[in-house]
Backbone as CSV, one residue per row, in Angstrom:
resi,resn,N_x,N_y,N_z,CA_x,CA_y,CA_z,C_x,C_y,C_z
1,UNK,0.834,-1.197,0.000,0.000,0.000,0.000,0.873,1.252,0.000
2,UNK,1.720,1.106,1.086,2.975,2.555,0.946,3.592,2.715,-0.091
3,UNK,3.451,1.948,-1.201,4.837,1.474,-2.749,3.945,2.452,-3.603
4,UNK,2.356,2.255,-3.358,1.169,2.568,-4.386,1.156,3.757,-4.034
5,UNK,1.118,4.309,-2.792,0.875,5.518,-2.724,2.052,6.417,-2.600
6,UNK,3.412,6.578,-2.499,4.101,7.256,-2.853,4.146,8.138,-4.032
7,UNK,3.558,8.067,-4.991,3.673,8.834,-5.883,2.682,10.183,-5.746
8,UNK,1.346,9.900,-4.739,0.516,10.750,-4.493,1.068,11.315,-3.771
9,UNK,1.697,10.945,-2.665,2.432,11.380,-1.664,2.973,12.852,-1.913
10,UNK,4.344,12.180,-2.673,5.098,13.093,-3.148,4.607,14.495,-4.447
11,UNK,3.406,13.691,-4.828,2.960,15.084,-6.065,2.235,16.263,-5.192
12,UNK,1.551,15.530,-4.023,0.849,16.546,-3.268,1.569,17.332,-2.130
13,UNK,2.970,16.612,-2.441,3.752,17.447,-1.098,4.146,18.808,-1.804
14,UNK,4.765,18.181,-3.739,5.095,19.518,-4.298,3.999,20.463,-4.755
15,UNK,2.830,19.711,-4.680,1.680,20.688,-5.414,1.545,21.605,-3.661
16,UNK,1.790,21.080,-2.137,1.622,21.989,-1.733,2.291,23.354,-1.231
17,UNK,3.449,22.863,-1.713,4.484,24.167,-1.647,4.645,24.970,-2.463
18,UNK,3.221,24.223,-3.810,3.714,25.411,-5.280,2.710,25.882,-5.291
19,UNK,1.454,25.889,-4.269,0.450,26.313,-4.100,-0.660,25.597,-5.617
20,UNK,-0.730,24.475,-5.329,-1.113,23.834,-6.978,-2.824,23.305,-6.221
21,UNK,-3.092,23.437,-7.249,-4.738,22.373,-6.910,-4.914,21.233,-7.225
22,UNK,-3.796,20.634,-7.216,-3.469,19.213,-7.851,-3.986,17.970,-6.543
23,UNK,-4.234,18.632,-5.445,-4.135,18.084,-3.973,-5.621,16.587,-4.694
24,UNK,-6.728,17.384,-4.822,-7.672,16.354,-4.679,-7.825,15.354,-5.830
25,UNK,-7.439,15.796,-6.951,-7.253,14.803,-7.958,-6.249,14.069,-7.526
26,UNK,-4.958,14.069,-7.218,-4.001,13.129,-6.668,-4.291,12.186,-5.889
27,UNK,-5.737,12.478,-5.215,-5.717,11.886,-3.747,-6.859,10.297,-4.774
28,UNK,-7.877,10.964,-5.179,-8.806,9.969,-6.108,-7.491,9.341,-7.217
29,UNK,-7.065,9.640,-8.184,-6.459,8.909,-9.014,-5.562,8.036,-8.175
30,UNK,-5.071,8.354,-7.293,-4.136,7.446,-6.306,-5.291,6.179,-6.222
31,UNK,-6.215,6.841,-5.150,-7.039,5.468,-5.266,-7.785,4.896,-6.003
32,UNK,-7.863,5.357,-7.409,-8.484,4.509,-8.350,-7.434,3.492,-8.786
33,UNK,-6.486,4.178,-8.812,-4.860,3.197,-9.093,-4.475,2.263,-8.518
34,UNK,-4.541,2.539,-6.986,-4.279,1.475,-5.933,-5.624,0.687,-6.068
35,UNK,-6.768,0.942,-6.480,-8.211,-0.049,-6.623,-7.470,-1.142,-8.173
36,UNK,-7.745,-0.544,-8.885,-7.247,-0.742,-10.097,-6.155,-1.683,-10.174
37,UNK,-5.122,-1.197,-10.533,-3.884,-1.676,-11.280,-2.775,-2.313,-9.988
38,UNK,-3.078,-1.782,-8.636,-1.685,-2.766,-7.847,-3.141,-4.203,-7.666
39,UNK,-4.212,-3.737,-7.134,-4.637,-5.435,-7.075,-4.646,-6.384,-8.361
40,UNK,-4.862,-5.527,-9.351,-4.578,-6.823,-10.431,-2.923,-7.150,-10.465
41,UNK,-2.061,-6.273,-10.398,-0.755,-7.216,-10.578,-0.788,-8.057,-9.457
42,UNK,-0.935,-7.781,-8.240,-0.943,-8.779,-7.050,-1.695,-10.189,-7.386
43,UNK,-3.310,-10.378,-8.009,-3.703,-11.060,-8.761,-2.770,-11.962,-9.426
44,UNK,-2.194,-11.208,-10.447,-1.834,-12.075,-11.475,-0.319,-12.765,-10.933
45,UNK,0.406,-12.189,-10.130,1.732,-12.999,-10.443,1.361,-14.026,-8.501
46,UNK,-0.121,-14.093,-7.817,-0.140,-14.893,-7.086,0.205,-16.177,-7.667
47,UNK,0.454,-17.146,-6.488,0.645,-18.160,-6.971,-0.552,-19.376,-6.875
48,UNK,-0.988,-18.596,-5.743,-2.310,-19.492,-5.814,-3.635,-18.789,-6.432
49,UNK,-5.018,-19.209,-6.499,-6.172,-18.559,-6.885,-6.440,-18.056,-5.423
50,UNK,-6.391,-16.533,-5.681,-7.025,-15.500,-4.965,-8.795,-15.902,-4.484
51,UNK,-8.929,-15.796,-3.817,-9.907,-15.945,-3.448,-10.976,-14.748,-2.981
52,UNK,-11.858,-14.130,-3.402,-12.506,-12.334,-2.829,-13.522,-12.843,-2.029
53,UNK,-14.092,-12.016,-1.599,-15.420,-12.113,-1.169,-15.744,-10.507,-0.838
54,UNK,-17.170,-10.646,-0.571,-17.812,-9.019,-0.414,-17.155,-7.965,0.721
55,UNK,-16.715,-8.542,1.882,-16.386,-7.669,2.767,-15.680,-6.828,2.742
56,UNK,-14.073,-7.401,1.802,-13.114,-5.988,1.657,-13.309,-4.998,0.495
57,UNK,-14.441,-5.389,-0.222,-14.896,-4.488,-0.787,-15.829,-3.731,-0.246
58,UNK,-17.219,-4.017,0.218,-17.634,-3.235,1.186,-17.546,-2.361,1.787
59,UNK,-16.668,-3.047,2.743,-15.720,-2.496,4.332,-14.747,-1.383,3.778
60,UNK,-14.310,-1.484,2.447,-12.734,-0.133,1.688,-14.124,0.744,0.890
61,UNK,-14.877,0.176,0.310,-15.990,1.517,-0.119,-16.276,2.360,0.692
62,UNK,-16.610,1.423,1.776,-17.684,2.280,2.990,-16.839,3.841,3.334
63,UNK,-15.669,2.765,3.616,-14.700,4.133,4.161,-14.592,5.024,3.055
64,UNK,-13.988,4.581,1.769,-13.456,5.521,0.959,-14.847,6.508,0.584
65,UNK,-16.523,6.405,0.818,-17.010,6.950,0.741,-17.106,8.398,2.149
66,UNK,-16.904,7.923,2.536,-17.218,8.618,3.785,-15.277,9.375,3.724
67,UNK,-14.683,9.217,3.138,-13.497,10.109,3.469,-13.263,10.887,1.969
68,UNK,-13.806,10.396,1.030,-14.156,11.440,-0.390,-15.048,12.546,0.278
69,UNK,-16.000,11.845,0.873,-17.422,12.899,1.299,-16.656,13.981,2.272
70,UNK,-15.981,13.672,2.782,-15.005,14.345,4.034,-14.146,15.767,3.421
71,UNK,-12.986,14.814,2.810,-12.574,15.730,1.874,-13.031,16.669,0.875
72,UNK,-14.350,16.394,0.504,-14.847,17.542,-0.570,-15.487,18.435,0.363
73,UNK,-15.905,17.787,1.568,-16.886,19.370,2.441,-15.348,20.004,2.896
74,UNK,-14.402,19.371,2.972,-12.788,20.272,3.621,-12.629,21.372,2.613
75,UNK,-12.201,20.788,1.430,-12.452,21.592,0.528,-13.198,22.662,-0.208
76,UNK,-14.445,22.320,0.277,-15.059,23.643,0.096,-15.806,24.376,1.019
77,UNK,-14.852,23.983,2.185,-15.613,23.989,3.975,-15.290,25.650,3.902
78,UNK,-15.097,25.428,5.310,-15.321,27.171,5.390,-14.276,28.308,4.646
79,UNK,-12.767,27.698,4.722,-11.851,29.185,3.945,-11.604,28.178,2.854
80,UNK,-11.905,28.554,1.084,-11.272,28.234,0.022,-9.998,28.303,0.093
81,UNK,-8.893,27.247,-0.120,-8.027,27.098,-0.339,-6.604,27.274,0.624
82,UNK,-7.497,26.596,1.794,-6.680,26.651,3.217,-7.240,25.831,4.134
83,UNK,-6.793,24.897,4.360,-7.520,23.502,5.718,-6.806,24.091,7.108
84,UNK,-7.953,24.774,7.875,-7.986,24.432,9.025,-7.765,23.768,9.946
85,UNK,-7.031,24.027,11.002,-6.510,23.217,11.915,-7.692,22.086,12.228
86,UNK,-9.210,22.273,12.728,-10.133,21.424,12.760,-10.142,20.486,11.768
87,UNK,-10.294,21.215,10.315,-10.393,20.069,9.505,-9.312,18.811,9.280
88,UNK,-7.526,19.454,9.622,-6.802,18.661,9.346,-6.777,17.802,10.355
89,UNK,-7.816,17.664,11.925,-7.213,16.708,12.888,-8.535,15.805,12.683
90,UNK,-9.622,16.454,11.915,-10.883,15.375,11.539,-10.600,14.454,10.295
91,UNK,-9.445,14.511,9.922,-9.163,13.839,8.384,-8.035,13.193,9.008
92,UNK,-7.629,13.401,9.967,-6.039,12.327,10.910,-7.138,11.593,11.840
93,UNK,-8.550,12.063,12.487,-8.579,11.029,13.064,-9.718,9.684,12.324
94,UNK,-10.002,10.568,11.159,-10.461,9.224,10.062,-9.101,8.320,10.089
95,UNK,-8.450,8.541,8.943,-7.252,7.529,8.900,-7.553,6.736,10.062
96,UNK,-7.055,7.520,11.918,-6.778,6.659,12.704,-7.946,5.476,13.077
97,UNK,-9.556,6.081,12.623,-10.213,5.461,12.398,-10.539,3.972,12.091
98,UNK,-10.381,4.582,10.380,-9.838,3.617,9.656,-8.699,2.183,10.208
99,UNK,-7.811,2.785,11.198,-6.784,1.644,11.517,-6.834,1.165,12.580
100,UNK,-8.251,2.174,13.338,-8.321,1.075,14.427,-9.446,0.089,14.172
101,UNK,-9.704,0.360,13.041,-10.942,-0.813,12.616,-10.501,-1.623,11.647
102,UNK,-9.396,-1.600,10.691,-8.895,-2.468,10.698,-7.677,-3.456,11.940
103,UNK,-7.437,-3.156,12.471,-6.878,-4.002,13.635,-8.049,-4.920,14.404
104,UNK,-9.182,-4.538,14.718,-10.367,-5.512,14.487,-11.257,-5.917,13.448
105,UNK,-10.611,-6.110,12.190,-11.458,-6.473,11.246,-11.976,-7.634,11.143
106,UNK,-11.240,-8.330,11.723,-11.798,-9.783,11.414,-13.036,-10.307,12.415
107,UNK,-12.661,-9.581,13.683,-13.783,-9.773,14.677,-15.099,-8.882,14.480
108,UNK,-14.699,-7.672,13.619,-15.651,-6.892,13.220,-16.753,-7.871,11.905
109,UNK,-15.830,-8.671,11.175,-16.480,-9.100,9.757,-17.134,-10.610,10.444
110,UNK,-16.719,-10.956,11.363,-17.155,-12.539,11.862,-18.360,-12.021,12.756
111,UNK,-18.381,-10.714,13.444,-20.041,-10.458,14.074,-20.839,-10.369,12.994
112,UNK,-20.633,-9.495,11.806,-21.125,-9.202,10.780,-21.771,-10.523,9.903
113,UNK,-21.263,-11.069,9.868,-21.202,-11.970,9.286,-22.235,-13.363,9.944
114,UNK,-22.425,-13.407,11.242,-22.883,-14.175,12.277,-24.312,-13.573,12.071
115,UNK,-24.727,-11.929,12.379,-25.423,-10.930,12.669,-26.639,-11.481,11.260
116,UNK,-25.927,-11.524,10.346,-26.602,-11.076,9.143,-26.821,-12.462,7.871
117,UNK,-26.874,-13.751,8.997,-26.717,-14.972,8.262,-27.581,-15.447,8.399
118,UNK,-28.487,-15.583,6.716,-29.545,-16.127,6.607,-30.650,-15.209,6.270
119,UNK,-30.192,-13.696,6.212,-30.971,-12.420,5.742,-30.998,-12.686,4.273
120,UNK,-32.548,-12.540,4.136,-32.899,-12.580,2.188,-33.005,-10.729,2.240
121,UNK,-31.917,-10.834,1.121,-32.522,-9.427,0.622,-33.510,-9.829,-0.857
């Protein structure tokens, strides 16, 4: 994940010292890229058949919806073209969010999973 995203990394560190608006497109094309193109090479040179199922798709939408949705009200939150100290510690404590729910994911996806077995949609 850190290999994939270095390149966003680094374009948005120089777009923010050159004062560029490059910030939010970097941040989506990163993750259409990292959706995209690192899981299929990972795919293809496995050695065994990959196996998916619904949850880590789900469970990476859910979030990535809710931190697109995040980022665009930052962006056009209260001062154009300047993040606020508020906004930058509500977008650090997504991430941390994010990682403290993955560190229980599996106990999170096995209630889920228990919870919701045998539901007809």
């Amino acid at each position: 994940a850190a290999g994939g995203s270095m390149p966003e990394l680094f374009t948005s560190l120089i777009a923010t010292f050159q004062e560029s608006e490059v910030g939010f497109v970097a941040i989506v094309g990163s993750a259409v890229f990292n959706v995209l193109f690192v899981i299929a090479v990972c795919a293809i040179f496995a050695k065994d058949v990959l196996t998916l199922t619904w949850w880590p798709l789900f469970r990476d939408c859910c979030f990535y919806l809710i931190a697109l949705c995040t980022v665009a009200i930052v962006f056009a939150g209260s001062s154009k073209n300047k993040i606020e100290w508020w906004e930058a510690i509500l977008l650090l404590l997504e991430y941390f969010g994010y990682c403290t729910f993955m560190k229980f994911n599996s106990k999170i996806h096995r209630w889920i999973e228990k919870k919701f077995t045998g539901v007809k949609v």
